[in-house]
LOKEVO-332794 format. One record per residue (C-alpha): residue number from 1; residue in one letter; chain; x, y, z. Coordinates in Angstrom, 2 decimals. Layout:
NUM,A,A,X,Y,Z
...
// end
This chain:
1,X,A,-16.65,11.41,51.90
2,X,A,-17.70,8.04,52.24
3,X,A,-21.64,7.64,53.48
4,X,A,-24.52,9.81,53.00
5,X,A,-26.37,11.17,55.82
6,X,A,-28.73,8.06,56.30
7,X,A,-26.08,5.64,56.24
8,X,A,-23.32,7.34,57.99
9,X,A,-21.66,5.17,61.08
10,X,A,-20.93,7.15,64.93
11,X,A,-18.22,9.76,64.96
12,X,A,-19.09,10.58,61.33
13,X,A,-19.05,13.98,60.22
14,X,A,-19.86,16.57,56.93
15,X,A,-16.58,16.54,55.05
16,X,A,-17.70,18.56,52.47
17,X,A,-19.60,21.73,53.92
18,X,A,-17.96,24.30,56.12
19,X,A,-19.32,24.32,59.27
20,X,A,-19.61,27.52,61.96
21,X,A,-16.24,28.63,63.61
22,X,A,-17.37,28.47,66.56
23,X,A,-16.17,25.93,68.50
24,X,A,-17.83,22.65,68.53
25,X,A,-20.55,23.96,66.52
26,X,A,-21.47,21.62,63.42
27,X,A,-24.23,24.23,61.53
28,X,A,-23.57,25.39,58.01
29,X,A,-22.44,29.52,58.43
30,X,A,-24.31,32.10,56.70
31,X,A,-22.82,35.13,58.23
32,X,A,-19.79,37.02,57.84
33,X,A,-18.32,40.72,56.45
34,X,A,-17.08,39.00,52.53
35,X,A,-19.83,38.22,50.19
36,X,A,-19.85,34.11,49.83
37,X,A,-17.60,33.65,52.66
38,X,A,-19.25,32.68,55.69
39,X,A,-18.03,32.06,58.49
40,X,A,-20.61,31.87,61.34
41,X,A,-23.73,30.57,62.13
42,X,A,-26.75,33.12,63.23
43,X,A,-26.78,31.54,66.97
44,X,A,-22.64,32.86,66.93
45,X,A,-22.28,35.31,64.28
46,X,A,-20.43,38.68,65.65
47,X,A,-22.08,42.41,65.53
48,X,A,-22.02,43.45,62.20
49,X,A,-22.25,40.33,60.38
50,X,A,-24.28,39.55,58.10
51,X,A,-26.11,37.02,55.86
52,X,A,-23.09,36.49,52.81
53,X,A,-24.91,33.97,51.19
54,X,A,-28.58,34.40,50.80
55,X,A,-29.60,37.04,48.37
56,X,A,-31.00,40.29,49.68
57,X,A,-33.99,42.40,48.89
58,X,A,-33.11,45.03,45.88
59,X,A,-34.15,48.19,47.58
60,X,A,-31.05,50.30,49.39
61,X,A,-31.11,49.19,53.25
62,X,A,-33.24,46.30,52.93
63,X,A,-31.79,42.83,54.47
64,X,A,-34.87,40.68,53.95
65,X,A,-34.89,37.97,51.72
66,X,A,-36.39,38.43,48.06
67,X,A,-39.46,36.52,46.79
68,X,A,-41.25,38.81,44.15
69,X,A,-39.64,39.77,40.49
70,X,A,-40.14,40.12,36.88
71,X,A,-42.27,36.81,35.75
72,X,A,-39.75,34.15,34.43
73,X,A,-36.89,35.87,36.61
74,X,A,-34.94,35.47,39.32
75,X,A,-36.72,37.32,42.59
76,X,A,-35.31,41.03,43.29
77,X,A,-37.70,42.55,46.02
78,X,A,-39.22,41.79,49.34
79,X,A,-43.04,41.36,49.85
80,X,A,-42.59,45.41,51.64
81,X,A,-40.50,46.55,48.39
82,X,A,-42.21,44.99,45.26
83,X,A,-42.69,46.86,42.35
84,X,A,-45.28,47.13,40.10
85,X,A,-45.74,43.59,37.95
86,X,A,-43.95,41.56,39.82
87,X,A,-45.22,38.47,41.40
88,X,A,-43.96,36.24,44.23
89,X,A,-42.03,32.86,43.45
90,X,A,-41.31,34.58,39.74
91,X,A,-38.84,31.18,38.49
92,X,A,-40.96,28.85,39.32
93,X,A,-40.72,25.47,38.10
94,X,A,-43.46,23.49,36.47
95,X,A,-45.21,21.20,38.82
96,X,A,-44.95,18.28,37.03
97,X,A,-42.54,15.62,37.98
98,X,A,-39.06,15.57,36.57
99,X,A,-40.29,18.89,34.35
100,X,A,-38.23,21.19,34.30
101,X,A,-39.84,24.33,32.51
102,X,A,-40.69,27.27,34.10
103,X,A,-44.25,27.18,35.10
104,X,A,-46.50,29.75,32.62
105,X,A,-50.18,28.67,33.42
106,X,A,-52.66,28.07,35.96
107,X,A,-56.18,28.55,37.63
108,X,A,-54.80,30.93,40.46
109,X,A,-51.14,30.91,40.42
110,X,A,-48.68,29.20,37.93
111,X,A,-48.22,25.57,38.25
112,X,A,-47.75,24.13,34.96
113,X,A,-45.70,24.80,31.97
114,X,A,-47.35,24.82,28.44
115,X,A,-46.54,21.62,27.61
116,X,A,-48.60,19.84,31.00
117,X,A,-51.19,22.88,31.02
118,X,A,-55.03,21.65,31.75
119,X,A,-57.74,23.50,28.92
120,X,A,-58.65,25.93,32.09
121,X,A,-55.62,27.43,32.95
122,X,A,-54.51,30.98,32.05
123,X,A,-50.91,32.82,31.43
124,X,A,-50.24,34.44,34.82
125,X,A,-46.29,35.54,33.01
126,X,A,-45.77,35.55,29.64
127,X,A,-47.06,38.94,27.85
128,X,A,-47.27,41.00,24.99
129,X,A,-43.97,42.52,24.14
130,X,A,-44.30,46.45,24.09
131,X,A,-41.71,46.04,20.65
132,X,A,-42.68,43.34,18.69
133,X,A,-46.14,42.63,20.29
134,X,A,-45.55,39.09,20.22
135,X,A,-46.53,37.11,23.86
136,X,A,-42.97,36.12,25.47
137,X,A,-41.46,36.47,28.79
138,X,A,-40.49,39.84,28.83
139,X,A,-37.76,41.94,31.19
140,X,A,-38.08,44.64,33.07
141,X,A,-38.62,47.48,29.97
142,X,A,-41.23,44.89,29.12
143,X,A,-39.08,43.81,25.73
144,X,A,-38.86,40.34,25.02
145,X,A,-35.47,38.58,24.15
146,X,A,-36.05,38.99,20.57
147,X,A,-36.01,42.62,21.11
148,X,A,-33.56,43.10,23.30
149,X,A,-29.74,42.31,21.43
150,X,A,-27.64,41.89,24.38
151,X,A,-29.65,39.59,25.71
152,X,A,-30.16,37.96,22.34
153,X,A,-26.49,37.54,21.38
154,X,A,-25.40,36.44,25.47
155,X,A,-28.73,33.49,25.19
156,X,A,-27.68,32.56,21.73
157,X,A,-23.93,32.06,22.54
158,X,A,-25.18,30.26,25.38
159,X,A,-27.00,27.46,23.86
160,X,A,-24.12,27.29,21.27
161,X,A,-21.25,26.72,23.90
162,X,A,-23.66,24.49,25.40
163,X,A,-23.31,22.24,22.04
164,X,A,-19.41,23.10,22.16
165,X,A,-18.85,21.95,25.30
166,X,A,-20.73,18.41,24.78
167,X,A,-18.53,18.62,21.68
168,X,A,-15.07,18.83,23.50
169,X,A,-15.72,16.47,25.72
170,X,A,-16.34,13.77,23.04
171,X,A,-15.45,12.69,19.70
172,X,A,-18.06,11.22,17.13
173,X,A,-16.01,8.33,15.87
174,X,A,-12.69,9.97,15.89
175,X,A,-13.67,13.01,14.67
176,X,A,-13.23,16.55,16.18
177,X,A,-14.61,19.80,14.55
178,X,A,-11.88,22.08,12.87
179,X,A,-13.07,25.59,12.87
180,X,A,-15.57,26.92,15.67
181,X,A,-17.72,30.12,14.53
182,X,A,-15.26,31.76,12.18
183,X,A,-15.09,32.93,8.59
184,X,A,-13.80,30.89,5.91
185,X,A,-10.14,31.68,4.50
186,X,A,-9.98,34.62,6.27
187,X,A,-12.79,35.81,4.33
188,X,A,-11.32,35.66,1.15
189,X,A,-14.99,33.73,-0.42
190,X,A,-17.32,35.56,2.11
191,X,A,-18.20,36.98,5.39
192,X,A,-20.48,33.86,6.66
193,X,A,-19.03,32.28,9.95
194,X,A,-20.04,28.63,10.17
195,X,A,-20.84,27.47,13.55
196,X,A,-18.84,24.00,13.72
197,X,A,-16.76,22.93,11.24
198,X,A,-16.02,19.40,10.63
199,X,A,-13.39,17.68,7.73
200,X,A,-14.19,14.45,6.20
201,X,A,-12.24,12.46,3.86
202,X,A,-14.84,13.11,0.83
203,X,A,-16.57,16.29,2.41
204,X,A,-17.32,18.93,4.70
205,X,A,-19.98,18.92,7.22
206,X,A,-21.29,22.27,8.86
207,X,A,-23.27,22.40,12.56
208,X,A,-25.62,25.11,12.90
209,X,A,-27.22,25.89,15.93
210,X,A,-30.33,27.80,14.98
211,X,A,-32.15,28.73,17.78
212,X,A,-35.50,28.54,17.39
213,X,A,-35.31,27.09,14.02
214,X,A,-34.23,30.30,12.81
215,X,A,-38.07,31.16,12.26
216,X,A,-37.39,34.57,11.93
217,X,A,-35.54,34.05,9.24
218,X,A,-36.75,33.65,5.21
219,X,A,-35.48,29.87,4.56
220,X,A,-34.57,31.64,0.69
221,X,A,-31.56,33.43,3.17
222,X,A,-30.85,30.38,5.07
223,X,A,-30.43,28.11,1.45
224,X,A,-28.27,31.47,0.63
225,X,A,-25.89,30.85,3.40
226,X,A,-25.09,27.26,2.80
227,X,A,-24.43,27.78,-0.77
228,X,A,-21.84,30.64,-0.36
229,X,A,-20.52,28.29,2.71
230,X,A,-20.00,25.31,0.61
231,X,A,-18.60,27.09,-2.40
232,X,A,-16.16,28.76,-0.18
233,X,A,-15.24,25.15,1.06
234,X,A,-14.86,24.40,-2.40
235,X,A,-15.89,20.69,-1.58
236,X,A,-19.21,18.58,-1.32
237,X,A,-20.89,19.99,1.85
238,X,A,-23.54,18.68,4.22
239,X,A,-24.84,20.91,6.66
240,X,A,-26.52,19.28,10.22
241,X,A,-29.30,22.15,11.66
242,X,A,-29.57,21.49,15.15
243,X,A,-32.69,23.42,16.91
244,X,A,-32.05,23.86,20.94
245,X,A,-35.37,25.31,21.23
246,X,A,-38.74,23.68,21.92
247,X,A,-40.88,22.16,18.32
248,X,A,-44.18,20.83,17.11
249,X,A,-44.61,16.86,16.60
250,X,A,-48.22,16.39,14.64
251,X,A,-49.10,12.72,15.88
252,X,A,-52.25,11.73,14.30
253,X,A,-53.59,15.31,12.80
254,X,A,-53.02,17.00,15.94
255,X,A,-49.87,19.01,17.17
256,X,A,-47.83,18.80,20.38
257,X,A,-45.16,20.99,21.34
258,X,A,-42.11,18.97,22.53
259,X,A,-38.76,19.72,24.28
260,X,A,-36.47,17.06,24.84
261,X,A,-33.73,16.93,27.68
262,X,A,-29.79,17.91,26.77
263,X,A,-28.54,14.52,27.00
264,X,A,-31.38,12.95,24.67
265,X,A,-30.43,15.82,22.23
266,X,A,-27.32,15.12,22.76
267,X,A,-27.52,11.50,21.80
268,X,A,-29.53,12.03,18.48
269,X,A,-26.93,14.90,17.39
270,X,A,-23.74,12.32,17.86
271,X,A,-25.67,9.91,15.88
272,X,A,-26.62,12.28,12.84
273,X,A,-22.99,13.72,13.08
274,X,A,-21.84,9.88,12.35
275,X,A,-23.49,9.61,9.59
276,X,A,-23.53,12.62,7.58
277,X,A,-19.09,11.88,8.44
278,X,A,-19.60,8.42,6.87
279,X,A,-21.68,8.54,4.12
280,X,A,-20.30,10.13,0.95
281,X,A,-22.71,12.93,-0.31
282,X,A,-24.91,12.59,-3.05
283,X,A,-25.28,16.13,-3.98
284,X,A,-22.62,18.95,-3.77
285,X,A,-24.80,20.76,-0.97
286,X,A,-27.34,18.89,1.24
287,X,A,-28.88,19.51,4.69
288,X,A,-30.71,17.48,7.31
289,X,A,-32.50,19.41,10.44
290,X,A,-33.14,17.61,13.83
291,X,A,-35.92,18.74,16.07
292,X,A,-37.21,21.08,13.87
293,X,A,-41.56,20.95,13.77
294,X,A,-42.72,17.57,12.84
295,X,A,-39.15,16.05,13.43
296,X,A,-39.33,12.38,13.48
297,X,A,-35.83,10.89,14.75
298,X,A,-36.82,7.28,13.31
299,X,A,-36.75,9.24,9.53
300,X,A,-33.79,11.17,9.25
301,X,A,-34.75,13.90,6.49
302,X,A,-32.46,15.31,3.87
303,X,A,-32.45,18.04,1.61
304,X,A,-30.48,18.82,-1.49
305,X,A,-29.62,22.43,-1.89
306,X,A,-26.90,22.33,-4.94
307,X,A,-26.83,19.01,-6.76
308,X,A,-23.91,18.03,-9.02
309,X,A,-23.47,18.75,-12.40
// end
């Protein structure tokens, strides 16, 4: 391809999309017999074909589109077919330009996410979670994420190969991590699996990727971990704790909950990474967090867990 559709010159065509079999006939196909493999147009599609690409209303028989679901979910039922707590346009996004959260609050419908919510609007799809009875987007047993370990462990690797793939695809000054979620010498020193492992000329330095700033965990368990870690390294250790998760900023007394894009993240992880590599330890086992609550990226905090003796 060479021009876009505004600036395309005569005899021009789409390169890129498949267009209907049909002879002469230059509209995208959404109908065929194999699921994502269309082949005709609905003007020239053959008996028997159907829509392969758009998604389908859940309930047996029914070829109409879907546009109600679980809130915070993808839509599974037509407006004929919807099932009890389900709302139409269930993913949407918040209304605010460039935002990208799923909208939670509103006057009538859900148009905002909490972050750009007005002081009148209401949850129309977070609720209380019939397990833990905390307020969360919940599934269709009504269990939050939290409660629910498959979909726990398949969101937490997520966010963590999210992290390893901005990891391959880089180096912070020619370094590359050594170990990725495994045990130290085959568990000889312990069962704890760090989650990146990098080697420095002086020291070791760990990545964690605690999702949600590990709040549900005691931080007496957390300070636990590292020790065993770096005593099983048997070397000065610094361990980065990188939240993926949304955090609280308190700017002048008050509090604001913040959630920075990937690639900003991104940015501000590389540059901690540098400099925990560079700089020589001071203690035998230190940590620094970044965008944990009341993270300031202009202070870079540390924290000595073991010092030397």
């Amino acid at each position: 391809p060479l021009y876009c559709l505004t600036h395309k010159l005569d005899g021009m065509k789409d390169v890129i999309h498949r267009m209907c079999s049909h002879d002469g006939c230059e509209t995208q196909p959404s109908y065929g017999t194999v699921w994502k493999k269309p082949l005709y147009c609905l003007t020239h599609k053959s008996d028997g074909m159907k829509d392969v690409v758009n998604r389908r209303c859940s309930h047996d028989g029914c070829e109409t589109r879907p546009n109600y679901g679980i809130p915070g979910h993808l839509s599974e039922y037509c407006s004929e077919h919807k099932q009890p707590n389900t709302i139409t346009n269930p993913n949407k996004r918040c209304s605010m330009k460039n935002c990208k959260n799923i909208a939670l609050y509103g006057v009538d419908r859900a148009i905002r996410c909490e972050y750009h919510r007005e002081s009148n609007h209401i949850d129309f799809v977070q609720r209380v979670c019939t397990s833990c009875g905390l307020t969360y987007i919940l599934d269709k047993k009504g269990v939050c994420m939290m409660c629910d370990p498959n979909r726990f462990n398949t969101f937490r690797l997520a966010k963590q190969t999210r992290v390893k793939q901005h990891l391959n695809a880089t180096t912070i000054a020619g370094y590359k991590y050594v170990s990725y979620d495994r045990v130290i010498d085959d568990g000889v020193c312990g069962k704890e699996r760090p989650d990146f492992l990098f080697e420095a000329w002086s020291h070791y330095v760990v990545l964690e990727v605690d999702e949600n700033q590990h709040k549900d965990r005691q931080e007496l368990c957390e300070c636990t971990r590292m020790v065993n870690i770096s005593q099983g390294l048997g070397m000065p250790t610094v361990f980065v704790r990188y939240n993926p998760d949304e955090y609280y900023v308190f700017p002048d007394g008050g509090r604001r909950k913040v959630n920075p894009a990937h690639s900003r993240r991104m940015k501000a992880l590389d540059l901690r990474l540098k400099m925990v590599l560079f700089t020589v330890p001071t203690s035998y086992c230190s940590v620094t967090s970044l965008f944990f609550d009341g993270y300031d990226e202009t202070k870079p905090d540390y924290q000595v867990i073991t010092p030397y003796e």
